[in-house]
Structures are given as C-alpha cells and as structure tokens.
N, C-alpha and C positions, 0 to 999 in steps of 0.2 A: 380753292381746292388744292389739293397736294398732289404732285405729278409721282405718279407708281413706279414710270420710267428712270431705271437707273443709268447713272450720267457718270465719264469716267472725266477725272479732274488728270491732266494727267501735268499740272506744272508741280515743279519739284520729287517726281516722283524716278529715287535712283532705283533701273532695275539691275539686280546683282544676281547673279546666279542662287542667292541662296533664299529667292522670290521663292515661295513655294508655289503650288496649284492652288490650295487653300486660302493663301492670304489673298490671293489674286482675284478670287472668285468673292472670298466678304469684301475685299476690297472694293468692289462694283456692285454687288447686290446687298450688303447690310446697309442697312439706314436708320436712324433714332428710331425706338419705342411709338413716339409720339406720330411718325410720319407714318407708320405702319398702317394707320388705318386710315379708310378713304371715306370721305364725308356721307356716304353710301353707308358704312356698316356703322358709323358715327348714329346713325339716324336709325337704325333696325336697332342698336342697343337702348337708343335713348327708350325706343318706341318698345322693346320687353320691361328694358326697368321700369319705366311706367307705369304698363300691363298690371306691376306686383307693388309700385307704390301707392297704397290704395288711400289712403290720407292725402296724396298730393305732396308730401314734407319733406319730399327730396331724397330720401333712406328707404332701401327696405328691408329688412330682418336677413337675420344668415341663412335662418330656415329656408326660406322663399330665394335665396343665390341658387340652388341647385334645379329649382322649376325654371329660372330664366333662363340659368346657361343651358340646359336641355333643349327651350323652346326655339334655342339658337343653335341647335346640333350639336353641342357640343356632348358628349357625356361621361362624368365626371363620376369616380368613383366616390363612395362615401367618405374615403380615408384624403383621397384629393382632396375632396369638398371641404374640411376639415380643417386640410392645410391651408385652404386658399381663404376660409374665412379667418385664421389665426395671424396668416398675413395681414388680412386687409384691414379687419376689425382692431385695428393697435389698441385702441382704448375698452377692447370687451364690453361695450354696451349694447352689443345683437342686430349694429343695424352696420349699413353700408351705403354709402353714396353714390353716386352716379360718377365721379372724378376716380373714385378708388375702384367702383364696378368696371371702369373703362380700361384703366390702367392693367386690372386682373382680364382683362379682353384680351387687350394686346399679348398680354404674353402666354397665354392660355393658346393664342392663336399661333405665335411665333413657333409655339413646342410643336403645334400640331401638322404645320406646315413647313418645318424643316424637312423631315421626309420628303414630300412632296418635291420641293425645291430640290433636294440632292437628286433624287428620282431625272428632275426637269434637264438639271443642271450635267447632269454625269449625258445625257442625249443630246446636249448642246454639242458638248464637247465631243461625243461618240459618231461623227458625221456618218459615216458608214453602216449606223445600225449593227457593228458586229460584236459589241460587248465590252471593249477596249478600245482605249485613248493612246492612241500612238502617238511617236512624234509629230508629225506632220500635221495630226488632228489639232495636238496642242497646238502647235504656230499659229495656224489655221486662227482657230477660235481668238488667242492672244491677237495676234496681227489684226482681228476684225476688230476686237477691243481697242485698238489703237497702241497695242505693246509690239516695239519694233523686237524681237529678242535673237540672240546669237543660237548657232545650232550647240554651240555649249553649254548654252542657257536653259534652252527646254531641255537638253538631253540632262544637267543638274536636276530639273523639275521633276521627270521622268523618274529619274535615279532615285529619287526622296520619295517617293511615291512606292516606288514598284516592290514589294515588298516580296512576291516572288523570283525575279531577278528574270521574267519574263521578257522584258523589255519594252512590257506596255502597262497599262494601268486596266486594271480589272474593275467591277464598281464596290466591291467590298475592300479594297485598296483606296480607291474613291471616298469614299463614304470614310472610313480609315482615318485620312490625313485631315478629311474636311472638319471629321467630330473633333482632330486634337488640336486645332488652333480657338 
C-alpha cells in the first residue's frame, strides 16, 4: 500500500530566500499521479468500472464514463465529459479501460481536491485561526517541517506573498502564489 504521509527529504536541499511559500508547501505535499490514490479508492473504481463493463472485456463505452464517475460523486459536466473522453479515447473507438479510466480518476480528483488542500493548507499555516499568516506563523509551520529559515528568509517569503503590503498573508494572497507555481 502507498503511505498518504508526506515525508520531507531534506538532503540537498538549498534554502535561499527566494524559497517561496508555494514551492515549499508542493514541495512536501505533491506526489506522482500514480501515488495519489490509495489501494482503498484503487478498489471502489475497479468495483464502478465493473458495475458498467457488462461483457467482462475490460472496456466500457464513453457513454457509460459519465454514469460511473457520478456513481463515484464526482459530477461532470457534459462539455467535461467530453473532454475527458477525447483525452482518454486516443484511438476513438468508444471504449475506455480500466488503466486509462484510473489515470482520468486521479486527476479528475487532483482538480477537485486542490481547493480542499489550499483551504486545509492556508489553517495549517493560520495557527491562530485569524485569517492570516504571519511571520512567526510561517517559521512556526517551516521549522515544524524541518526548515531551519533566517528572519530574512520568511520575512522574503512573506514579502512574495503579501500582495497588499499588509505584512501578512491573507488566504486570497494564499491561494495567489499557490495557483502560480
């Protein structure tokens, strides 16, 4: 099974002041596509696509992509649906596999759960529940992470961020820097 736990490697790693908050945070929480899912949602997908591969022959039509992904909460617009089967169907023959069904999982779930993740991620960092990441919040979280950083370091961090020149980071500032790495 794949550990969900993110692990901070930290040999080789130069931290320079122009670390951002962004890099720092995919730096410890992105992981390959393929690790993303946990043998748990490995098994609900096999167990929909199944559901719809009524032959047994490992495919099931594009039609029937948009009953499974529902059956799995996801819901996909018609015009998504569309794109996701023009992705996956490369050879246009109306069906879809279970390796290609899994791989459109993962990142179908990646879109839906970045939110989520910034949402989780900006309260990590927000100790105090008041809205904004202060200096001190930054160290705070960095230092727990295992990053030793100088007060010139997060105050750079800080500075890259803060877009109102507030002196702290708001979560649309947040969210900001996160979406442009």
């Amino acid at each position: 099974a794949y550990s969900t736990r993110a692990t901070l490697h930290t040999t080789n790693v130069d931290i320079s002041p122009s670390l951002s908050l962004a890099s720092s945070f995919i730096f410890v929480h992105k992981k390959k596509m393929a690790d993303q899912l946990t043998d748990d949602q490995i098994s609900e997908f096999k167990e929909a696509f199944s559901l719809f591969d009524k032959d047994g022959d490992g495919c099931i039509t594009t039609k029937e992509l948009g009953t499974v992904m529902r059956s799995l909460g996801q819901n996909p617009t018609e015009a998504e649906l569309q794109d996701m089967i023009n992705e996956v169907d490369a050879d246009g023959n109306g069906t879809i596999d279970f390796p290609e069904f899994l791989n459109l999982m993962a990142r179908k779930m990646k879109d839906t759960d970045s939110e989520e993740e910034l949402k989780e991620a900006f309260r990590v960092f927000d100790k105090d529940q008041n809205g904004f990441i202060s200096a001190a919040e930054l160290r705070h979280v960095m230092t727990n992470l295992g990053e030793k950083l100088s007060d010139e370091e997060v105050d750079e961090m800080i500075k890259e961020a803060d877009v109102d020149g507030d002196g702290q980071i708001n979560y649309e500032e947040f969210v900001k820097i996160m979406m442009a790495k």
